[in-house]
C-alpha positions in Angstrom: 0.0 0.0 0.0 1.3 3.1 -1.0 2.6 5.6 1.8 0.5 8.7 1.3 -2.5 6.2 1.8 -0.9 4.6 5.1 -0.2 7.8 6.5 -4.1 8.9 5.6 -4.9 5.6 8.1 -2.6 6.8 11.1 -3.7 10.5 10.1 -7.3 9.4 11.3 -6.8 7.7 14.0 -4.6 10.2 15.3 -6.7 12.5 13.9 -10.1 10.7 16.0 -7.5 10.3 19.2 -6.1 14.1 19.6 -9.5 15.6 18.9 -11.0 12.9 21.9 -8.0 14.3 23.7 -8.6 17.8 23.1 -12.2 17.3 24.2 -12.0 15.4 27.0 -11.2 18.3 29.9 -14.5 20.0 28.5 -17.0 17.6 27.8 -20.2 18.3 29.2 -19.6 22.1 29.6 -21.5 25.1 27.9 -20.1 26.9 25.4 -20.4 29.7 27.8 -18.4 27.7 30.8 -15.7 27.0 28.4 -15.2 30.7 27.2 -14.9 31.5 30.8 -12.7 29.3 32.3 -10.4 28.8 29.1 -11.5 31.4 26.3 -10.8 28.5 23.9 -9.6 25.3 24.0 -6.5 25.2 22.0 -3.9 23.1 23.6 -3.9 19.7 25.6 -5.3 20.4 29.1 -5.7 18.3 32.4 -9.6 18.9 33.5 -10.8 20.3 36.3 -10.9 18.9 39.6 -14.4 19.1 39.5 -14.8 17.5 36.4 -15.7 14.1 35.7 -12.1 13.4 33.7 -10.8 14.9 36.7 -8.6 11.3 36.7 -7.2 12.0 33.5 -4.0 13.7 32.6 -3.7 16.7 29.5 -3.4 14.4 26.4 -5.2 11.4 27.5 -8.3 10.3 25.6 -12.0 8.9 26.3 -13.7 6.0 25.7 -14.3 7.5 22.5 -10.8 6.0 21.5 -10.9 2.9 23.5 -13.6 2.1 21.5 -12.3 2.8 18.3 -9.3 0.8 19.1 -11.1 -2.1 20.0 -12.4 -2.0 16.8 -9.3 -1.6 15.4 -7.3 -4.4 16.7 -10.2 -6.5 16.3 -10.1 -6.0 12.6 -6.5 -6.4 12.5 -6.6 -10.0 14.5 -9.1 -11.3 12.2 -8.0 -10.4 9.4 -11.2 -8.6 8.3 -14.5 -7.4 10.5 -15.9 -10.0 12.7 -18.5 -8.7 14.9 -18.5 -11.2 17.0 -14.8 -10.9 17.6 -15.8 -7.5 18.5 -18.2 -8.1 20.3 -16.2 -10.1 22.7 -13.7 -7.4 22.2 -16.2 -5.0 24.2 -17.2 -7.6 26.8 -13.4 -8.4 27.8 -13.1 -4.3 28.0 -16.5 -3.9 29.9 -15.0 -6.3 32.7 -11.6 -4.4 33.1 -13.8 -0.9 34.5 -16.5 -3.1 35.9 -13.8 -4.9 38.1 -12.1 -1.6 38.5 -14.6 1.9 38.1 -11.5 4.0 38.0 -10.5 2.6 34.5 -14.1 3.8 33.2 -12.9 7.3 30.8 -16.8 7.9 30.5 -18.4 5.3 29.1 -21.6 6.2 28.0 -25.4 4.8 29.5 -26.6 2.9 26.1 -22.9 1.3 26.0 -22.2 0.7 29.3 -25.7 -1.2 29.6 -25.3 -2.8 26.7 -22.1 -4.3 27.0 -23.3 -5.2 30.9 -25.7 -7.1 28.7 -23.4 -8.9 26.6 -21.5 -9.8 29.6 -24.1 -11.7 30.3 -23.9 -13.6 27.8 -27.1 -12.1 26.1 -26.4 -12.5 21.6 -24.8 -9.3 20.0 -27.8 -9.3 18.3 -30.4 -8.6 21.1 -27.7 -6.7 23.4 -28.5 -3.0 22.1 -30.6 -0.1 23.0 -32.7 1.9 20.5 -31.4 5.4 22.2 -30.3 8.2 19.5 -26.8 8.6 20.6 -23.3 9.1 19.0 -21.5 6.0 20.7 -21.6 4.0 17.8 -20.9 6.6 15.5 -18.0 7.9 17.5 -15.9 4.4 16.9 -16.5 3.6 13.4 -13.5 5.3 11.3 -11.6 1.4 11.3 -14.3 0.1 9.2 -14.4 3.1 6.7 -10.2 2.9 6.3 -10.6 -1.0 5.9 -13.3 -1.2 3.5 -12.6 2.0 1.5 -13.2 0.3 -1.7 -16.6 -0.4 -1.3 -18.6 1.8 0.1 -21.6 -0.6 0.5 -19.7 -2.3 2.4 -18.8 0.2 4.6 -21.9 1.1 4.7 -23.0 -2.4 5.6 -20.4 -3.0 8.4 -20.7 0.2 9.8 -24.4 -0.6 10.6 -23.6 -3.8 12.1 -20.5 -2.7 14.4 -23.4 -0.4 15.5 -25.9 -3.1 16.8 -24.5 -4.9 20.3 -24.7 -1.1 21.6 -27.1 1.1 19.7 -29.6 -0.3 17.5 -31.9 2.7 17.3 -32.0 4.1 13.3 -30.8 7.0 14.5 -27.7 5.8 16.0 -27.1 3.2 13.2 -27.4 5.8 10.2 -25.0 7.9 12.5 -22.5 4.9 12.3 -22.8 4.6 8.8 -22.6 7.9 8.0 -19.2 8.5 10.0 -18.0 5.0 8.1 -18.7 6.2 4.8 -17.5 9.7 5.3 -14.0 8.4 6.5 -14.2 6.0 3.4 -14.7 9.2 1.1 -12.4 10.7 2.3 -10.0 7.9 1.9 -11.3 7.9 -2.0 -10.4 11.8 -2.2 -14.1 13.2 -2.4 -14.4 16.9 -2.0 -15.7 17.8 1.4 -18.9 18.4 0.4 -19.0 15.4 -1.4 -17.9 13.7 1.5 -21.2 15.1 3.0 -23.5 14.2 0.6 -22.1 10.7 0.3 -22.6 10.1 4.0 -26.2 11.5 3.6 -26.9 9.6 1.2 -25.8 6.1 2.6 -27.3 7.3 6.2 -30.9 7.8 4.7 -31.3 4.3 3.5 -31.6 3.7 7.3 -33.0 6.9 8.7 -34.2 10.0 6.5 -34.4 12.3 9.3 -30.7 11.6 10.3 -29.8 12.4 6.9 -31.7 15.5 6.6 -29.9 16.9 9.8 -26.5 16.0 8.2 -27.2 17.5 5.1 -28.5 20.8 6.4 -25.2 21.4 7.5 -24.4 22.9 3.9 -27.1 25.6 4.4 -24.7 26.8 8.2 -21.4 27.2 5.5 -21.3 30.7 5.6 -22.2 31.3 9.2 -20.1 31.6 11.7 -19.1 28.2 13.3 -19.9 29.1 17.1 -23.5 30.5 15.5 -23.6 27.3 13.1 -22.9 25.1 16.0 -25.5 26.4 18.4 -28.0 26.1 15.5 -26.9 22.1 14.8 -26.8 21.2 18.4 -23.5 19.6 20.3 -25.3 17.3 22.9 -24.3 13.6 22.5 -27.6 13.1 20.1 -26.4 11.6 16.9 -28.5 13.9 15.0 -26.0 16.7 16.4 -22.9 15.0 17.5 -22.3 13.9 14.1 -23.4 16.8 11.7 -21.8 19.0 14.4 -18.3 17.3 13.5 -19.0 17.6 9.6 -20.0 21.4 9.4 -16.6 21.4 11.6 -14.9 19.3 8.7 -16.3 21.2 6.0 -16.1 24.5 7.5 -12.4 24.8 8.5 -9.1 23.6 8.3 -8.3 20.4 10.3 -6.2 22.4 13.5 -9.0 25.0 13.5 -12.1 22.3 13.0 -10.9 20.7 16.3 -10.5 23.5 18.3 -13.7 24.7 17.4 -15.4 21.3 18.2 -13.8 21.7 21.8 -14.7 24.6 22.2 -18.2 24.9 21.5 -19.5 22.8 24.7 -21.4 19.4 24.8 -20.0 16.5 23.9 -16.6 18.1 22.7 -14.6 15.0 22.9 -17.3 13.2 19.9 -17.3 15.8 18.3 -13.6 16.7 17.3 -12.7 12.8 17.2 -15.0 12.4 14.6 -14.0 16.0 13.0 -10.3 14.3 13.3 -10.8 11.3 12.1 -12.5 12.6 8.8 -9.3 15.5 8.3 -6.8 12.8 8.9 -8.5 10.5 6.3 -8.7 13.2 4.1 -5.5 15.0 4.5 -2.9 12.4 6.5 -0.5 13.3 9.3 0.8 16.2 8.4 -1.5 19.0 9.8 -1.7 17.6 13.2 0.5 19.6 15.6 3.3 18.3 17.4 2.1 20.2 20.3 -0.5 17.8 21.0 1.1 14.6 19.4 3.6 14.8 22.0 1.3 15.1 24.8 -1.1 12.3 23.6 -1.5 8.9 25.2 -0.2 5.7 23.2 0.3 7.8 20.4 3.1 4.8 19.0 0.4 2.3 19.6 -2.0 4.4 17.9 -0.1 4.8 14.7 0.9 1.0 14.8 -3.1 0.5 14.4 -3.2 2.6 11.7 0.0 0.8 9.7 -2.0 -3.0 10.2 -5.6 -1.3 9.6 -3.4 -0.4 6.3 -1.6 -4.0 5.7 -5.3 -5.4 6.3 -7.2 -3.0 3.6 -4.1 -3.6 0.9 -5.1 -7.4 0.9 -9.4 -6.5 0.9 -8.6 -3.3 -1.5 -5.6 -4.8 -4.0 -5.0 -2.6 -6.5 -6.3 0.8 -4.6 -3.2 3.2 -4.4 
């Protein structure tokens, strides 16, 4: 596989883990708590002492990126996506913070129940929870790098990585949209297009999630603090993940994440997702070393984006 296109692999999962990074001391605040306490959120912090993250350090990440790695590596032991190696994948992570709370980084209601569920031994298939919300979406980049060539596909695997947490439509069209936007991206697409081919996958499953994504290209020429407050950051797919396109679209991919944490909500979805599309779009390059050098497992990161990249160059021969 050719370099640029291995680099575009570790550029998004960087990408997804510095903007979960960046995100992280913030997540839950106002726009308005933010601007007071830290103007705008530009560099790796530590949270508060008052925060919920308060155990984490500047520059680690969420369960945003837990989650997307355990994707990852179960991709890259199977040889392809197995979601029942994944899964058990979530079940053997579920008991690590169950055994010991202070490893939970956040995990979300709909997942933490939902693996709880699959923990005991309930199928994959019966294990999620019809609630609107981003967790699914938030994880999905491994499948859109792997399966780049098809977009069906990623459409198709996106949905199902979605289902032994979040089965609502909502939730699942986010998935797929997020999937096929990294996979576009990938491919070269113009942002916009990138848009519209997520849209457009996403509304076989839920038209009203795709008509919130693609109103993003009437915000274009507001400005993003206005735009965001009119899309919505809470962690409701139907703003979590258009939130992180108009971001995408809007600015350049240094600028696109520290408006996502800066905007309040749930900053740490919203500028993974915003950095996983840049970095799948653009590669390395723009992320800067000032917050590579303060983020956690950044080697093991980029080592997950390398196999994601041996795995796609034997399911995508021929794709430069």
């Amino acid at each position: 596989m050719a370099a640029d296109l291995c680099d575009r692999f570790c550029g998004c999962l960087l990408g997804a883990a510095v903007g979960d990074g960046l995100g992280m001391p913030v997540e839950g605040l106002t726009r308005e708590e933010i601007r007071d306490r830290y103007v705008e959120i530009r560099d790796m912090i530590a949270p508060a002492p008052d925060h919920f993250h308060s155990r984490l350090s500047a520059g680690q990440y969420t369960d945003d990126t837990e989650q997307t790695l355990i994707l990852a590596d179960s991709i890259i032991e199977a040889g392809f996506f197995d979601v029942e190696r994944f899964a058990a994948g979530l079940c053997d992570w579920g008991r690590c913070w169950t055994a010991d709370p202070g490893l939970n980084r956040g995990v979300g209601c709909t997942s933490m129940t939902a693996i709880g569920e699959l923990m005991r031994d309930r199928p994959w298939q019966e294990a999620g929870f019809a609630t609107p919300t981003c967790g699914s979406a938030m994880r999905t980049a491994p499948i859109g790098l792997v399966y780049h060539c098809s977009l069906d596909l990623v459409a198709s695997y996106s949905d199902l990585q979605s289902l032994p947490t979040h089965s609502s439509a909502a939730a699942r069209a986010g998935a797929v949209a997020v999937g096929v936007g990294v996979a576009a991206a990938v491919l070269e697409l113009s942002p916009i297009r990138v848009l519209e081919t997520a849209a457009s996958f996403s509304d076989r499953i839920d038209h009203d999630f795709a008509r919130q994504l693609l109103f993003v290209k009437e915000l274009l020429d507001l400005d993003p603090a206005e735009a965001l407050a009119e899309i919505g950051t809470s962690p409701m797919v139907g703003e979590t993940v258009p939130a992180a396109f108009f971001c995408h679209l809007r600015l350049d991919p240094e600028e696109a994440l520290i408006a996502a944490a800066s905007n309040g909500g749930d900053t740490d979805s919203i500028a993974s997702i915003a950095g996983a599309l840049a970095g799948a779009s653009r590669g390395s390059d723009w992320i800067p070393e000032r917050w590579l050098t303060r983020l956690e497992d950044r080697e093991r990161i980029e080592k997950a984006g390398r196999d994601l990249a041996a795995v796609a160059s034997r399911i995508c021969p021929g794709i430069r």
